[in-house]
N, C-alpha and C positions, 0 to 999 in steps of 0.2 A: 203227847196230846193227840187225840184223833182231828185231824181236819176235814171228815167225812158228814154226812148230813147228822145230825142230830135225832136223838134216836127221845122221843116221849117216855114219860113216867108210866103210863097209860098203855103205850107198845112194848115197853119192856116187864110188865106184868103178863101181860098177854102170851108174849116168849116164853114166861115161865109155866104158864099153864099149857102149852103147849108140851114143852120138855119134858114136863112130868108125862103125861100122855105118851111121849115118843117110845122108840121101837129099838134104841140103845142101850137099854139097862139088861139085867142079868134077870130081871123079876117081872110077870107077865105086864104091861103098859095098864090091862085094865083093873089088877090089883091096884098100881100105884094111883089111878086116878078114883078110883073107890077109895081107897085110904083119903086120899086129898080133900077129899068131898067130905067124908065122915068128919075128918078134923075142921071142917068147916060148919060142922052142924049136921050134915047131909044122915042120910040111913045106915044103919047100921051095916057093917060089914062080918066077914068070919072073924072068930078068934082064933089066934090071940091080938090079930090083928085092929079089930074092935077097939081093944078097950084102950091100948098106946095110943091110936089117933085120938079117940074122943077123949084121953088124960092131955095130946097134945095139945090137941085145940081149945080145951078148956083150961090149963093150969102146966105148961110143960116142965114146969120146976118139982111139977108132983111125981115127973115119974119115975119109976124105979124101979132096979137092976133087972128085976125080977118078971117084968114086962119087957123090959130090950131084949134079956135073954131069952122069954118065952119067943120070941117073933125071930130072935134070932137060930135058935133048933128048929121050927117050921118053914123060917126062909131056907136054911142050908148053909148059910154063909153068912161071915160078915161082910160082905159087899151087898148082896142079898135084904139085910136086914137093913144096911146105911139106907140103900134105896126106900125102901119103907118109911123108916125115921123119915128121914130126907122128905118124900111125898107129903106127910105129915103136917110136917112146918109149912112147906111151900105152899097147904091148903089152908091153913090155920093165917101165913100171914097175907094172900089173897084177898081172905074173907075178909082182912082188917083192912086193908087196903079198898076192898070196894064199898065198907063201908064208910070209910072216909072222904074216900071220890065223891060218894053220893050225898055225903054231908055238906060236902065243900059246894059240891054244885047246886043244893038247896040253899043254899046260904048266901049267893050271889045277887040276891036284892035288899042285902043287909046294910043301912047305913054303916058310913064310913069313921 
């Protein structure tokens, strides 16, 4: 059990927007935050990169082998490519995450 301060729902999404951005991965910081962004809706980015975030963000069950592996021959690597995937979700479930923040907090003059 942490006995340390408590960390928010709110600051630990933040963290993860963060991470993705950071300067630790094998793949440039500003591909994975352009991926992130696309699979959130955001503009389009290169391919094959494109179209795996905008299948993630929209339908991640749709995607297939055939997109992991194109993004995985242009990353170079399977860690390369996790990274990718990975950025993907993380923007995909961001987006669902702020929109439900913003739901919840619209909603705060709702009878009980």
């Amino acid at each position: 059990m942490s006995t340390g301060t408590p960390v928010s729902h709110r600051d630990r999404a933040e963290a993860l927007r963060t991470a993705v951005g950071g300067n630790t991965g094998v793949t440039e910081a500003a591909l994975r935050t352009a991926v992130a962004t696309r699979a959130a809706g955001g503009p389009p980015v290169a391919e094959p990169y494109d179209e795996l975030a905008r299948q993630i963000g929209d339908a991640s069950y749709r995607v297939t082998d055939a997109e992991v592996a194109a993004v995985r021959q242009v990353a170079g690597s399977d860690k390369a490519s996790f990274e990718v995937v990975m950025s993907a979700c993380v923007g995909a479930g961001l987006a669902r995450w702020d929109t439900a923040a913003r739901v919840i907090a619209e909603a705060t003059d709702a009878p009980a």
